[in-house]
Structure formats: structure tokens, C-alpha cells
C-alpha positions in Angstrom: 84.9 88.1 111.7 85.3 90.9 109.0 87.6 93.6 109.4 85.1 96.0 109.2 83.8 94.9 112.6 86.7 96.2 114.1 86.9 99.6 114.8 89.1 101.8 114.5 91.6 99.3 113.7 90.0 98.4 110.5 90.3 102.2 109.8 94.3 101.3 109.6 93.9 98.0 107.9 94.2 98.6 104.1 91.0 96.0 102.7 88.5 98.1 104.4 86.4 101.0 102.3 86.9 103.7 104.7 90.6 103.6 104.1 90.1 103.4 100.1 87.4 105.6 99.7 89.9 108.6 102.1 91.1 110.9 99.5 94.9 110.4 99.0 97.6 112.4 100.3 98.8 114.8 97.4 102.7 113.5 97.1 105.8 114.9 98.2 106.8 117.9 95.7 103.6 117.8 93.6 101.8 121.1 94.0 98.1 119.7 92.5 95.9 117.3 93.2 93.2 115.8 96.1 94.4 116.1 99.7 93.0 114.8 102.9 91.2 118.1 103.9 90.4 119.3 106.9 86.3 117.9 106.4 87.6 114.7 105.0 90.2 114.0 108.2 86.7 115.5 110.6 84.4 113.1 108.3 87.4 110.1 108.9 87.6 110.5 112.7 83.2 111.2 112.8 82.9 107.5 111.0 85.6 105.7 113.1 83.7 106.9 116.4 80.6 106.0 115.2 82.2 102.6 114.3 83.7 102.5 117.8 80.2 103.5 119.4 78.4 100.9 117.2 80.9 97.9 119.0 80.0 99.3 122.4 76.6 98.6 121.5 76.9 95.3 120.2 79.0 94.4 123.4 76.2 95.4 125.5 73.6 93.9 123.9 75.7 90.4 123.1 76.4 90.4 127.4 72.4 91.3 127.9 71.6 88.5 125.8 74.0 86.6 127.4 72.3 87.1 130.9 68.8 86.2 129.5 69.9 83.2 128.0 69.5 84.3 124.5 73.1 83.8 123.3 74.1 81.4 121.1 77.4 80.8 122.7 79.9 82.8 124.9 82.3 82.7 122.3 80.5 85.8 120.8 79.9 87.1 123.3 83.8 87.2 124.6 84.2 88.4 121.0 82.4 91.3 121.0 83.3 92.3 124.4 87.4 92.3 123.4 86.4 94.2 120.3 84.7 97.0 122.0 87.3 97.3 124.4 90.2 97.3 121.8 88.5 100.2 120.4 88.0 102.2 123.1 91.6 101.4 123.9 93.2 102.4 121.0 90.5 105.3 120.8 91.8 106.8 124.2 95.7 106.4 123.3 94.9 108.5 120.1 93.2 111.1 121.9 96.1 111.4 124.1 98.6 111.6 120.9 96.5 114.1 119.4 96.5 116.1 123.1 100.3 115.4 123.7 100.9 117.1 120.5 99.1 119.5 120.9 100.2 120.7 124.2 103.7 120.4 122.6 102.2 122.9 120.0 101.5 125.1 122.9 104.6 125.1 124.3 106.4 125.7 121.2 107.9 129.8 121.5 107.3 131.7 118.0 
């Protein structure tokens, strides 16, 4: 199982790519250099659901393949089924961050 498999998670984890090939923050009191702009953090979150569609398609094919009798094993299967749905999990609790603070934003008097 690579970490790239797992998605977004292996977003987070530090060995995968799509983590070391994010521009870096620019540091605390340094007024140059790269920053995570606002087309590199759309780009980030466009590739992690792409990653997180691509498991929900391998969980559906790994349980149709199960049901014809073409899997290996249901170890895989079982596999790629908890994947997906750790994914979508942790997909859905950072939508509702993201909304939660933004609602907060909202609510905030100027």
C-alpha cells in the first residue's frame, strides 16, 4: 500500500509529491519569496479531489469484481473500500471546517 493511494491523507503525509512539489509558505517576517497562492491552494484542493474521486472508483470497481468473481481476494477489496471511505470522510469534515469558518467570517461585525 503506498501512501499515494490514499487520498487526501497522503496530501498531509510529508513522503508524497503533492506535498513537496506545494510551493512553501513564505516565513514569518520575511517580506519575499514564493507563497501558496490562491491558484496553487485551488490547483492543491483540484488534485486531492481528483485523488479522492479516483479511490471511489477503484472501490467500485474492486466490489464489482468482487461480485463477478474476478477478485483476487477480499482483502483488497475491504482495502479499497475503507480507503475510499476515509477519504470521503475526511473530505466532508474539511468542507465543514472550511464552511464553519466561513460562516464565522460572516458573522464577524466590521
Amino acid at each position: 500500500m503506498s501512501l499515494s493511494a490514499v487520498a487526501p491523507l497522503a496530501l498531509l503525509t510529508p513522503g508524497n509529491s503533492a506535498v513537496n512539489n506545494a510551493a512553501p509558505l513564505s516565513g514569518a517576517g520575511t517580506k519575499t519569496g514564493p507563497g501558496l497562492t490562491g491558484a496553487n491552494f485551488g490547483k492543491f484542493l483540484g488534485q486531492a479531489l481528483q485523488q479522492v474521486d479516483g479511490l471511489q472508483k477503484n472501490a467500485d470497481a474492486a466490489s464489482i469484481a468482487l461480485a463477478t468473481g474476478q477478485a483476487p481476494d477480499i482483502h483488497s477489496v475491504m482495502i479499497a473500500l475503507d480507503k475510499a471511505s476515509l477519504a470521503m470522510s475526511l473530505t466532508v469534515e474539511v468542507r465543514n471546517k472550511a464552511m464553519d469558518a466561513y460562516q464565522e467570517l460572516m458573522r464577524m461585525q466590521i
